[in-house]
VEXDREN-2710 file (C-alpha; in Angstrom, 1 decimal):
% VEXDREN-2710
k/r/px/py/pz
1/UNK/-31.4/44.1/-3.4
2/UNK/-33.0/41.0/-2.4
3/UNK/-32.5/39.4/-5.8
4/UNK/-28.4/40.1/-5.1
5/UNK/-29.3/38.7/-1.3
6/UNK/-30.4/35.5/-3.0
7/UNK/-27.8/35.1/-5.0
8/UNK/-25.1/35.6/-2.8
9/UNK/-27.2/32.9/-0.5
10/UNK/-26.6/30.6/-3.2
11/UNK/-22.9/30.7/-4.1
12/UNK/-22.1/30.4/-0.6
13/UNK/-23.9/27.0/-0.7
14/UNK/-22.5/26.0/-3.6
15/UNK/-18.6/24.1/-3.1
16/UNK/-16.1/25.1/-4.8
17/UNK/-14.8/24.0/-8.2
18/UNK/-18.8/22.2/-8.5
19/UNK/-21.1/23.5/-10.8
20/UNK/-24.5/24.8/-9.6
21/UNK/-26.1/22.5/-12.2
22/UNK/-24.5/19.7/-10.1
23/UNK/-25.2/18.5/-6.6
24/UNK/-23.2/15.8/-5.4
25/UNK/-23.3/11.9/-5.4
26/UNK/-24.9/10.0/-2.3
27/UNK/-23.4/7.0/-1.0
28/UNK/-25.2/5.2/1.5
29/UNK/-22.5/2.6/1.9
30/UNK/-19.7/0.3/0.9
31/UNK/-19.2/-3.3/1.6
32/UNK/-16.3/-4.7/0.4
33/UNK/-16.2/-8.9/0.7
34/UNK/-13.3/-11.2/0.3
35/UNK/-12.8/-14.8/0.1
36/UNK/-10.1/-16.9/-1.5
37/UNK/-11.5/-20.2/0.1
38/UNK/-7.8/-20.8/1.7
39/UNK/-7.6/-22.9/4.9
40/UNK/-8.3/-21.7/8.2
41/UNK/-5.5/-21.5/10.7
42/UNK/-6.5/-23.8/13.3
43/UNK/-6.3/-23.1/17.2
44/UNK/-2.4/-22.1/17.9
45/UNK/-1.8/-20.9/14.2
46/UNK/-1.9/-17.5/11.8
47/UNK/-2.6/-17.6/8.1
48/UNK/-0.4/-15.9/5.2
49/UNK/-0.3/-13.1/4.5
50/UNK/-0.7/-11.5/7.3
51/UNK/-1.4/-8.1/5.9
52/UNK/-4.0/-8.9/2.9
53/UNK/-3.9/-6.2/-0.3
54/UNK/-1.7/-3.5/-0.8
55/UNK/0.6/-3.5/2.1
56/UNK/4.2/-4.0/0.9
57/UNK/7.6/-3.1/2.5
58/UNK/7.0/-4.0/6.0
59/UNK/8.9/-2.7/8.6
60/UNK/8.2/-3.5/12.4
61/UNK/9.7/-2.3/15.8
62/UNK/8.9/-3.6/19.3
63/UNK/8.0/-1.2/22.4
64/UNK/7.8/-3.5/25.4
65/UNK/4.5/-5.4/24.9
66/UNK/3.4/-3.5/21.5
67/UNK/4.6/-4.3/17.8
68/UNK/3.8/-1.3/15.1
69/UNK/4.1/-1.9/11.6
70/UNK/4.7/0.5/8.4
71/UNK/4.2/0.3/4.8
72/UNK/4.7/1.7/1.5
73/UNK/1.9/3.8/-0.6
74/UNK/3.7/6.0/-3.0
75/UNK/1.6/8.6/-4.0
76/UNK/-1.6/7.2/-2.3
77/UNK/-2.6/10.4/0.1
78/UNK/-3.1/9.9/3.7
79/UNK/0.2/7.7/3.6
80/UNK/2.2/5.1/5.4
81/UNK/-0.5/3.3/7.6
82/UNK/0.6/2.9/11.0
83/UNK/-0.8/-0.6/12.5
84/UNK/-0.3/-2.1/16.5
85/UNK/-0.9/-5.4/17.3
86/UNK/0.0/-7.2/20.8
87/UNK/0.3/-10.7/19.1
88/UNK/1.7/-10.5/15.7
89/UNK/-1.2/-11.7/14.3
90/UNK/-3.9/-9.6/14.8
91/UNK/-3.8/-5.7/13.5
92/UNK/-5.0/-2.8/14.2
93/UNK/-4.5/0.5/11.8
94/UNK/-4.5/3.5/14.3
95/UNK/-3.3/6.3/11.4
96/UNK/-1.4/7.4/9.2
97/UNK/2.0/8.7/9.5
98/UNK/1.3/10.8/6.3
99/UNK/-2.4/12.7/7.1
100/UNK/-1.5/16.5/6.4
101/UNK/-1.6/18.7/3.6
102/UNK/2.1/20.7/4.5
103/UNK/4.1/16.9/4.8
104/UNK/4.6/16.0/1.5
105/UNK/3.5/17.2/-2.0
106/UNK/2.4/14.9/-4.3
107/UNK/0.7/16.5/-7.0
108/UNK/1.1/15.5/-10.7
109/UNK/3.1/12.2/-9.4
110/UNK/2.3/8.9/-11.3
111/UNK/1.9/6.3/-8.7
112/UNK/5.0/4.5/-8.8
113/UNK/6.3/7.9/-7.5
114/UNK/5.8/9.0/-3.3
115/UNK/6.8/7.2/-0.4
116/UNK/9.0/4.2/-0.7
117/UNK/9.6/2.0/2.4
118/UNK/9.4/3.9/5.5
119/UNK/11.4/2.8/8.8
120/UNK/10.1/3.0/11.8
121/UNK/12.1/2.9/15.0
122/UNK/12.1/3.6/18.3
123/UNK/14.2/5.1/21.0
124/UNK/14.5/7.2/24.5
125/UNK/10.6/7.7/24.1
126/UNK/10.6/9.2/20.8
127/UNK/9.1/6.7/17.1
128/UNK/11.2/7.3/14.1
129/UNK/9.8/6.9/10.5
130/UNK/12.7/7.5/7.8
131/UNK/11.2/7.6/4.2
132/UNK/12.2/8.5/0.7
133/UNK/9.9/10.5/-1.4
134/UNK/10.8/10.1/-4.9
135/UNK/10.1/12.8/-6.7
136/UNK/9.2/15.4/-3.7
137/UNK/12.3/15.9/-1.6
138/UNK/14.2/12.8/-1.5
139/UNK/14.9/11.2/2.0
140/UNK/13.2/12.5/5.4
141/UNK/12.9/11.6/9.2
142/UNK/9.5/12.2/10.9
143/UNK/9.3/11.9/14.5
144/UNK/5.9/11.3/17.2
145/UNK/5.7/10.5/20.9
146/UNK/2.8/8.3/19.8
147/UNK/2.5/6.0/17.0
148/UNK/-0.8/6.9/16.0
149/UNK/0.2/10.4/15.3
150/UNK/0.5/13.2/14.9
151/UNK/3.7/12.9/13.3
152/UNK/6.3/15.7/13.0
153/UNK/6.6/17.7/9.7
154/UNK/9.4/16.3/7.5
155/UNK/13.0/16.8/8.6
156/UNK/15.0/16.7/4.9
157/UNK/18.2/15.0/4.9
158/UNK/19.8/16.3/1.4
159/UNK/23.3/14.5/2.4
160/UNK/21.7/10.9/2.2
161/UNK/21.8/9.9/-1.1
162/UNK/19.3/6.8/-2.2
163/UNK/16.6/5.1/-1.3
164/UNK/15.1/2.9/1.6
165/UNK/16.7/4.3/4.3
166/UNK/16.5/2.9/8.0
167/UNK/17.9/3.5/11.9
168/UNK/19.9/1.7/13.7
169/UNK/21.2/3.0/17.5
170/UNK/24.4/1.2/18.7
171/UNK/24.4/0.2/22.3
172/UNK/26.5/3.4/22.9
173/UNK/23.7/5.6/21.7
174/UNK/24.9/6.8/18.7
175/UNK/22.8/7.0/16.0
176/UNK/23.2/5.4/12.0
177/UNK/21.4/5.8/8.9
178/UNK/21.7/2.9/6.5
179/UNK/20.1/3.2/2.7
180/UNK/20.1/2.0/-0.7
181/UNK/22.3/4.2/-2.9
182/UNK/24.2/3.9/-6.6
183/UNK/27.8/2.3/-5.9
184/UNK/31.3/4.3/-5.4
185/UNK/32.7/5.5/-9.3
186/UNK/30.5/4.2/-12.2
187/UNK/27.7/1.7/-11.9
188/UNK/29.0/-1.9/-13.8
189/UNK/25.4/-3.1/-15.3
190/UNK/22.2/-2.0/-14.7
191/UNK/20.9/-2.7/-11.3
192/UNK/24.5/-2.2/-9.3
193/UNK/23.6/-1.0/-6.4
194/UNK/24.9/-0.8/-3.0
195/UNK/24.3/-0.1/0.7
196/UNK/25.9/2.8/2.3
197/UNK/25.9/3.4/6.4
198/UNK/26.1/7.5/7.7
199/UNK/26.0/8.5/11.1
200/UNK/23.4/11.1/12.3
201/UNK/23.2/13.1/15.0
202/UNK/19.4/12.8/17.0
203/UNK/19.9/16.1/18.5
204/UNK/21.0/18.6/15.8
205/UNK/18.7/15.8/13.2
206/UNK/21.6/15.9/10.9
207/UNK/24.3/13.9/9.5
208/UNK/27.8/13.5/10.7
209/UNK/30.9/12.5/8.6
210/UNK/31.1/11.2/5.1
211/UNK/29.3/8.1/4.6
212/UNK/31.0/4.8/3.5
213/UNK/29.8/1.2/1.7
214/UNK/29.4/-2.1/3.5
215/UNK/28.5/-3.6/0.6
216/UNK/28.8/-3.7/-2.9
217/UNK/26.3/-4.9/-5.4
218/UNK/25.4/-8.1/-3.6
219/UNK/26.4/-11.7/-2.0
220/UNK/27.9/-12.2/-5.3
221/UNK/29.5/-9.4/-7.0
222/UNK/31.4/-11.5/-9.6
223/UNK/27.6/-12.7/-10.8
224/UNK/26.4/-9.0/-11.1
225/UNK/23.4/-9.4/-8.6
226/UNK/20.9/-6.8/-9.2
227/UNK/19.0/-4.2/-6.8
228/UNK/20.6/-4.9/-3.4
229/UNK/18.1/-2.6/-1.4
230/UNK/15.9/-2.5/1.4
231/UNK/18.3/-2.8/4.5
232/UNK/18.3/-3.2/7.7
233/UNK/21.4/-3.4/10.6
234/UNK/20.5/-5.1/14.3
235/UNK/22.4/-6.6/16.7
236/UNK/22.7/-9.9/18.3
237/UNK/25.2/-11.6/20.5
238/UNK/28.4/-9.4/19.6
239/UNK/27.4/-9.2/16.0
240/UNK/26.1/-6.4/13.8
241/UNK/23.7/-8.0/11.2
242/UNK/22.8/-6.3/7.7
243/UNK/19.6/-7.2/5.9
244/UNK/19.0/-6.6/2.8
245/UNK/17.0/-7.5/-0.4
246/UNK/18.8/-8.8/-3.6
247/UNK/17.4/-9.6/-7.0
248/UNK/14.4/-6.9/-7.8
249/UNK/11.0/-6.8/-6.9
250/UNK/9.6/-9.6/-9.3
251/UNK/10.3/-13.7/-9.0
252/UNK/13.5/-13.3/-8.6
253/UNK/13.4/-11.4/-5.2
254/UNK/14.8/-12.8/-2.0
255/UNK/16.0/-11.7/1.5
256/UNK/20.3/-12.2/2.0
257/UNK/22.3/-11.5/5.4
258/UNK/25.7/-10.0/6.0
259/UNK/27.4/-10.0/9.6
260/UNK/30.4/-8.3/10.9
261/UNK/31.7/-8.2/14.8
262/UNK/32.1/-3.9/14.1
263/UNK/29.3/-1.8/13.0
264/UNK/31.8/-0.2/10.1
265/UNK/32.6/-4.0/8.9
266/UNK/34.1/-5.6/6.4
267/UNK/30.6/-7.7/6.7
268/UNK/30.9/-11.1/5.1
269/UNK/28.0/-12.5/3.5
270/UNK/26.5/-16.1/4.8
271/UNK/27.5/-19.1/2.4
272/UNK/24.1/-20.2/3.1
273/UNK/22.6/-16.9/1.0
274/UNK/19.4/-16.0/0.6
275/UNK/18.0/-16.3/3.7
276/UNK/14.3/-16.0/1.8
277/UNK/13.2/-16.8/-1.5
278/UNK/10.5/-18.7/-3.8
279/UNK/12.5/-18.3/-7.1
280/UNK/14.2/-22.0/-6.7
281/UNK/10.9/-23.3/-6.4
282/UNK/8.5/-25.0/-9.8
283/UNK/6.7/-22.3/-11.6
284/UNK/3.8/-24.1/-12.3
285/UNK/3.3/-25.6/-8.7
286/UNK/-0.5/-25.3/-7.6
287/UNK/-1.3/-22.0/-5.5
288/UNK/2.1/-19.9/-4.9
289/UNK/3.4/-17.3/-3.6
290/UNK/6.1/-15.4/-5.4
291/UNK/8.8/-12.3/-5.2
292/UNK/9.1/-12.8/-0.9
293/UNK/11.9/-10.2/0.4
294/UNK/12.1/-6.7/1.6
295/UNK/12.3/-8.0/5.4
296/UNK/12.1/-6.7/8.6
297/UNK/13.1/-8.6/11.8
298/UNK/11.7/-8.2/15.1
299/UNK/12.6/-10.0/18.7
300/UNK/10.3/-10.5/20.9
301/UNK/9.8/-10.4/24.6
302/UNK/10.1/-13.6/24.9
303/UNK/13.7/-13.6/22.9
304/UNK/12.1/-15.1/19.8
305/UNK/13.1/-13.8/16.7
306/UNK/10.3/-12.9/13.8
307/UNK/10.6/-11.5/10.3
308/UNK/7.8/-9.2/8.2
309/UNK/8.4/-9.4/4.4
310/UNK/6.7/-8.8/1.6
311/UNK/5.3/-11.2/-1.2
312/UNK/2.8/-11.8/-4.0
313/UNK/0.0/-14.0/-4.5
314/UNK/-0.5/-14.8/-8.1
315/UNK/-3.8/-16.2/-10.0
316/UNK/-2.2/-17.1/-13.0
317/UNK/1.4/-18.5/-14.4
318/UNK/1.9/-15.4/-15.9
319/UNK/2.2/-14.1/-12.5
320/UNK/-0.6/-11.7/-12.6
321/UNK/-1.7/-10.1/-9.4
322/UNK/-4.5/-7.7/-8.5
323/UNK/-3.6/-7.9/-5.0
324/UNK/-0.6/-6.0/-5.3
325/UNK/2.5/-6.6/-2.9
326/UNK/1.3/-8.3/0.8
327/UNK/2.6/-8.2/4.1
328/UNK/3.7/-12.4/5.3
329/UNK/5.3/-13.1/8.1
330/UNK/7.8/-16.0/9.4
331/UNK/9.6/-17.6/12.2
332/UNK/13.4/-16.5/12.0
333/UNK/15.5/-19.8/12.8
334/UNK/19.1/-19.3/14.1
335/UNK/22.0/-22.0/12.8
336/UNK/25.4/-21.6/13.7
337/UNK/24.6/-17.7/14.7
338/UNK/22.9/-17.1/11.2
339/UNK/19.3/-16.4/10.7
340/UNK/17.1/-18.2/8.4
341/UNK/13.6/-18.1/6.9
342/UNK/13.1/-20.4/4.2
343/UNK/15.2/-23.3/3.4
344/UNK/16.4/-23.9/-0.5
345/UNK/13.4/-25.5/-2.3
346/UNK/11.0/-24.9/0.6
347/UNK/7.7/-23.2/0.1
348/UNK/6.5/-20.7/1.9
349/UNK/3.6/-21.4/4.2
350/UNK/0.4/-20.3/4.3
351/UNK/-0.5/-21.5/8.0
352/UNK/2.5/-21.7/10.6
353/UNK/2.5/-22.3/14.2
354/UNK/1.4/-18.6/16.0
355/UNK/4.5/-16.6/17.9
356/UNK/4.6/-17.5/21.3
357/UNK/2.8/-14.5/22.5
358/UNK/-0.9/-13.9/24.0
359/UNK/-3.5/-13.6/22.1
360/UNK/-4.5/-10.1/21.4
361/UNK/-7.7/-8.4/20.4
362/UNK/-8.9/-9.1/17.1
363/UNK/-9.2/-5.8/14.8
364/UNK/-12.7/-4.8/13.9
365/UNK/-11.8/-4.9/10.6
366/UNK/-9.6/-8.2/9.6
367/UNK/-6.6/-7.7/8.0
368/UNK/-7.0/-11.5/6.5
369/UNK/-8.8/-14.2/5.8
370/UNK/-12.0/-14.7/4.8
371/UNK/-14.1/-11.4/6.1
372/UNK/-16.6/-8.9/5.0
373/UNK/-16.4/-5.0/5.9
374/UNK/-19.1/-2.4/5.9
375/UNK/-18.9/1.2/6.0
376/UNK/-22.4/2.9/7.3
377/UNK/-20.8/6.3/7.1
378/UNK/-22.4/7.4/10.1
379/UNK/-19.4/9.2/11.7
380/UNK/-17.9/12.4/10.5
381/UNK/-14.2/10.3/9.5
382/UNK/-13.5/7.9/7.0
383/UNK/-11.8/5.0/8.4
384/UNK/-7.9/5.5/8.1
385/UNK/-8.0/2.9/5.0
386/UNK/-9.7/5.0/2.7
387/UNK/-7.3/6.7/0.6
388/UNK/-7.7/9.5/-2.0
389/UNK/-5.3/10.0/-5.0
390/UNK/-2.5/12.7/-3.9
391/UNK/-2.9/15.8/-2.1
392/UNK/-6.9/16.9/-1.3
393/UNK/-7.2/20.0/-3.3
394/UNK/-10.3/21.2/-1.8
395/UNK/-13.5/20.3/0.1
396/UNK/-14.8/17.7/-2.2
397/UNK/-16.1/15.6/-0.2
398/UNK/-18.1/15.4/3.5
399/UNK/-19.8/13.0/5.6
400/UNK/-23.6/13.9/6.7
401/UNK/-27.2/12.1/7.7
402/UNK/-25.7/8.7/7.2
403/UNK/-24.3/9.7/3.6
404/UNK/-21.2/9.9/2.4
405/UNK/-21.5/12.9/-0.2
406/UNK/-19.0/13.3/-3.1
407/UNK/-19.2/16.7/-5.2
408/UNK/-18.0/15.7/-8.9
409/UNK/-14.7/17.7/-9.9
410/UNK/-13.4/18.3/-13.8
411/UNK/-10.7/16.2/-12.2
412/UNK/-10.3/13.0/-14.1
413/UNK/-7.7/10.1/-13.6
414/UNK/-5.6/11.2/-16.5
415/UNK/-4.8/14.8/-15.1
416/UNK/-2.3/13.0/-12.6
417/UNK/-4.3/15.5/-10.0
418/UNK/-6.9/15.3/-7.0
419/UNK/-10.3/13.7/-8.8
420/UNK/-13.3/13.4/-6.7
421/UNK/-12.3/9.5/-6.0
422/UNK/-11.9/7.7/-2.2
423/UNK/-10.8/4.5/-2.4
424/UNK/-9.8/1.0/-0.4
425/UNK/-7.5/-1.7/-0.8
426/UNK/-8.5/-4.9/-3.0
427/UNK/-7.5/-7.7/-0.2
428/UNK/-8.3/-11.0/-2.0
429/UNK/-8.1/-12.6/-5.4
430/UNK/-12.1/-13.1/-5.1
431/UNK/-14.0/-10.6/-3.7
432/UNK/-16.7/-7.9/-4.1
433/UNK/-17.5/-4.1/-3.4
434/UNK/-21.0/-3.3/-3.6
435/UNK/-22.5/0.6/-3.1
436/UNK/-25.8/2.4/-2.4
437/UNK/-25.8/5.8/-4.8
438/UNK/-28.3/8.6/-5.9
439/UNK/-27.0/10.9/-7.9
440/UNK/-28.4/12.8/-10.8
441/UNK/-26.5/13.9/-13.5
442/UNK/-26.7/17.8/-14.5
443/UNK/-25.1/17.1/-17.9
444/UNK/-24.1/14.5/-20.1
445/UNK/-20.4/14.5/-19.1
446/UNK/-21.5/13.9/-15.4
447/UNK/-20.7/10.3/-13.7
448/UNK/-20.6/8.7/-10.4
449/UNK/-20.2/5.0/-9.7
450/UNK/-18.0/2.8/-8.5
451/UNK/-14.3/1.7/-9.8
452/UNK/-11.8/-1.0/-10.0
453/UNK/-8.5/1.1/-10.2
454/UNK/-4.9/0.1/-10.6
455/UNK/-3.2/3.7/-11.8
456/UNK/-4.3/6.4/-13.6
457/UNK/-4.2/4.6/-17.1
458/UNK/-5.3/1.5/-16.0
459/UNK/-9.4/1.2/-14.8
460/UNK/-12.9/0.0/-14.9
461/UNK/-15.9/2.8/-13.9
462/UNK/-19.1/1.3/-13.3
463/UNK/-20.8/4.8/-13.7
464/UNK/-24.4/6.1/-13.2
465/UNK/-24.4/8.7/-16.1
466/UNK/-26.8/10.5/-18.8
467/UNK/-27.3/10.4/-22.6
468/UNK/-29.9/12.4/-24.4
469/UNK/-31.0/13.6/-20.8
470/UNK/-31.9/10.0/-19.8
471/UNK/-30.2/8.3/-17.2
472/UNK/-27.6/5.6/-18.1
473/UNK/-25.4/2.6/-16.0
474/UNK/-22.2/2.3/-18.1
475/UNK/-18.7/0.4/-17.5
476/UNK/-15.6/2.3/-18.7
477/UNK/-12.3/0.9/-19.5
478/UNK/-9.1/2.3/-19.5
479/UNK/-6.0/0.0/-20.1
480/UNK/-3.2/2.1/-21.1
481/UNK/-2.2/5.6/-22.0
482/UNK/-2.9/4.7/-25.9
483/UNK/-7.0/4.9/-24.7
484/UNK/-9.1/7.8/-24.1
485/UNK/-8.2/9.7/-21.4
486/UNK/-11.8/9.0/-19.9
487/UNK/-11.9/5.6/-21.0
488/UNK/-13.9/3.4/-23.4
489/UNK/-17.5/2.7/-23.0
490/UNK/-17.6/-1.2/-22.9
491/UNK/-21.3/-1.7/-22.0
492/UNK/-24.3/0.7/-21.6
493/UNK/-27.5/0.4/-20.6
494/UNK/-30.7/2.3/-19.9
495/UNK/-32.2/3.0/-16.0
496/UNK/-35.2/4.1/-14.2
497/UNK/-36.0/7.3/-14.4
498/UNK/-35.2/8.0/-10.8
499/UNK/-34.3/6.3/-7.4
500/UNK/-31.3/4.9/-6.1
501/UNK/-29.2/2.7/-7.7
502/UNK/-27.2/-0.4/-6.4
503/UNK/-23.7/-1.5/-7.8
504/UNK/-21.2/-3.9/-7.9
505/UNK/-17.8/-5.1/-9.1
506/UNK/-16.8/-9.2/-8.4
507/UNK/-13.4/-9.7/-9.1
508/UNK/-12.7/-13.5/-9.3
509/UNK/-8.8/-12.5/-10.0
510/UNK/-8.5/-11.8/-13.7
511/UNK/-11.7/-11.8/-14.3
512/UNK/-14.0/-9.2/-13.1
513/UNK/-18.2/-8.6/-13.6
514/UNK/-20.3/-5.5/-13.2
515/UNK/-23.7/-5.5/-12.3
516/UNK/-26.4/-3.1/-11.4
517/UNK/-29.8/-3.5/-8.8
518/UNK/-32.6/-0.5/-8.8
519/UNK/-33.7/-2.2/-5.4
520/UNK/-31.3/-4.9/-4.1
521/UNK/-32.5/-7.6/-5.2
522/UNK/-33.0/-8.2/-8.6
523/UNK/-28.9/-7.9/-10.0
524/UNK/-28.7/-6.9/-13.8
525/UNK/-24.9/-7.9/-14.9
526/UNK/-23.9/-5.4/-17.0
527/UNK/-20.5/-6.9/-18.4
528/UNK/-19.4/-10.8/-17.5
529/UNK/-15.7/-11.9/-17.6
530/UNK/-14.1/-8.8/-18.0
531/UNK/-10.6/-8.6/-18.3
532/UNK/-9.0/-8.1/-15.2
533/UNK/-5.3/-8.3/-15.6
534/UNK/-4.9/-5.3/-16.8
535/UNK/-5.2/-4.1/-13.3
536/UNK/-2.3/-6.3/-12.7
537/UNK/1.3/-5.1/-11.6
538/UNK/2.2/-7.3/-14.5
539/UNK/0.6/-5.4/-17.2
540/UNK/-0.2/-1.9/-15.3
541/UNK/3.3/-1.1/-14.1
542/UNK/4.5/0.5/-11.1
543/UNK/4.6/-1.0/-7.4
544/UNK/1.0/-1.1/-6.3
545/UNK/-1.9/-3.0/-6.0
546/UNK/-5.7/-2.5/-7.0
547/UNK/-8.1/-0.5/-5.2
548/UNK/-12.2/-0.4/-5.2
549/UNK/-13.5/3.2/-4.6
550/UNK/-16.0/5.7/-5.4
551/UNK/-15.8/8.0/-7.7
552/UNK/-17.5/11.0/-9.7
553/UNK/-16.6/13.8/-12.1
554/UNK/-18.3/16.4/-14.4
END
């Protein structure tokens, strides 16, 4: 009896899906460090981008003296940071819009699948987010009385067909939907799109009427411009104004305007089209940025006008970036009632004059710059920019005594599923995550570490792991679906029989180096100059940018 006691003791303390063999990995902590030795703004400016890493598809909305901001992360789970600021300039993340299990199902995705550009909005007390989950549901509307959450379970909207959807309320109060979607009859080329408006009722949250096309395939249709998405409709001095992205995602992106005196058009395009772009510019001048568009435009209390977009910073001419697509932000200039953000041949800026708005509290944790970040893990939550890949599928992981403790999973990248991997955002082209970790391996197969992660075929895995029954410090490599799915061992080398183990990744943008420390002091580089474009949006595919996290399997 006592012998079934005992082992009944033990199951229960065991978690689920981790072998009894197996305790978990112990993280101490994680400090990440970035800097891209770029000027400082000086006193009365901001620095580009405002939003560093992995932040693309802005879209901002003003609530009296507040500005929140929303952003795309596909099939990263929680999803669509929510951030406040009172300036502009400084942000603060205060959730996720995306943070429960029964909102949106992302299993198996690849991670150019999930969310795509949320919309938020506000109006008669009540923030808006419309989103398009490709490959769960299509478009949805979630709704919160406060920004920071919760946020309403997904309201599906199977009559809107396309993608980036967004709100717009007419002084009247009705509501309209206006979205990305394939043209009227058969598409001419590849990359004909259009943008379609819908009306939508706020009370019965559905659409009314059959929807129609402002506009068809671009500024230019005789010149068969290509992916004419992203848009957004706002009014200003009699005039209905529609947004809108033109020319896909890479160099040849850019922001274009369309204005009409009715909300139903015909909207005329501005002669003096795009609005925003980098693509006239030299492709060897010294450090760019490339691919600006997707905007959002914001006024403020003051009557200023401001737009969020997003852009790319590359390293190299091949336009390699690690960084992934970043949140900038610009004066809007008004000619001849037009709006305006960069002129033809004008670069971008990396430090402007700050909006005209009191300064307001700096965020614990920058959102650029130069700036260093440290999680003790000595409260019982992550901070809301740790992100896991899709849906948790069990209790893998728990904060306790100052640890953060990770129970390894059969789970690996390749399975498209829930591994045992928490991760943050790679925010500068030269930077650094370094951990703390004890973890002993019950079998040969058993790892934990530390990762450099683009997608679930593209990787490094500095790994504390066990050959012969002797522990081990390897790097992994993974670039591409032809390798391993666990990766291929670059470097290996023996450790100390015990004790904890330091470990860090430098990423000096495509190069990266891996080094070990079995008391912080002494570094042992493992590999030197690996190669880090393939955790590129170049090379890796897909719409997202590289992540350091921590990670261990069985």
């Amino acid at each position: 009896m006592l012998k079934w006691i005992a082992a009944i003791a033990l199951l229960v303390a065991i978690p689920m899906g981790v072998s009894a063999k197996q305790g978990p990995a112990r993280f101490d902590w994680f400090e990440y460090r970035g800097d891209d030795r770029q000027l400082k703004p000086g006193p009365g400016e901001y620095g580009n981008p405002i939003l560093q890493g992995f932040y693309p598809d802005p879209s901002i909305v003003r609530v009296g003296d507040d500005y929140y901001l929303v952003n795309s992360t596909f099939a990263w789970f929680p999803g669509i940071p929510v951030f406040h600021s009172r300036d502009l300039v400084n942000w603060t993340q205060i959730g996720n819009a995306i943070d429960r299990l029964g909102q949106l199902n992302f299993d198996k995705m690849t991670m150019w699948q999930g969310v795509y550009a949320p919309d938020i909005s506000f109006h008669d007390g009540t923030f808006y987010i419309l989103n398009t989950c490709t490959g769960c549901g299509g478009n949805f509307l979630i709704t919160a009385r406060n920004p920071a959450g919760p946020w309403s379970d997904p309201v599906w909207l199977p009559d809107v067909n396309g993608i980036d959807t967004s709100f717009f309320v007419d002084d009247d109060g009705t509501a309209w939907i206006v979205h990305n979607g394939p043209p009227e009859g058969e598409p001419r080329y590849e990359g004909h799109t259009a943008i379609w408006l819908h009306q939508f009722d706020l009370k019965s949250m559905k659409t009314v009427g059959k929807p129609r096309v402002l506009v068809d395939s671009g500024v230019h249709p005789e010149k068969n411009p290509i992916w004419i998405e992203g848009p957004h409709i706002f009014k200003k001095d009699g005039f209905y104004y529609l947004i809108a992205a033109e020319g896909g995602t890479e160099e040849g992106h850019s922001e274009v305007v369309f204005r009409s005196d009715k909300l139903s058009g015909p909207y005329v395009a501005a002669e003096a089209n795009p609005i925003l772009t980098q693509r006239d510019l030299p492709k060897d001048r010294p450090n760019p940025i490339t691919s600006t568009g997707h905007a959002s435009f914001v006024k403020t209390q003051r009557g200023d006008w401001w737009a969020v977009f997003l852009g790319v910073r590359p390293y190299d001419r091949a336009n390699n970036f690690n960084t992934g697509r970043e949140t900038f932000m610009m004066p809007v200039q008004w000619h001849n009632a037009w709006p305006r953000l960069t002129r033809p041949g004008e670069t971008m800026p990396w430090i402007a004059a700050r909006p005209n708005l009191a300064a307001g509290p700096k965020a614990r944790v920058p959102t650029n710059g130069s700036f260093a970040s440290r999680d003790e893990f000595t409260n019982s939550r992550l901070a809301p920019y740790w992100m896991m890949l899709r849906n948790p599928k069990g209790d893998w992981w728990r904060i306790s005594a100052g640890e953060l403790q990770i129970d390894p999973k059969v789970n690996a990248f390749a399975d498209h599923g829930n591994p045992s991997l928490l991760a943050r955002r790679q925010q500068h082209l030269n930077a650094t995550a370094t951990t703390k970790v004890r973890f002993e391996p019950g079998s040969d197969a058993a790892e934990a570490g530390i990762v450099a992660f683009q997608n679930d075929e593209y990787w490094y895995f500095l790994a504390l792991g066990r050959e012969n029954g002797k522990r081990v410090i390897r790097v992994r490599r993974r670039s591409g679906g032809a390798d391993p799915a666990d990766g291929v061992v670059v470097a290996a080398a023996p450790l100390p029989a015990s004790g904890t183990t330091e470990l860090r990744i430098d990423a000096h943008g495509g190069s990266y180096d891996f080094s070990w420390s079995a008391d912080g002091r002494r570094w042992h580089k493992l590999v030197s100059g690996a190669d880090g474009t393939i955790l590129s949006t170049k090379k890796a595919g897909g719409f997202v940018g590289a992540v350091f996290g921590l990670y261990a399997h069985r």
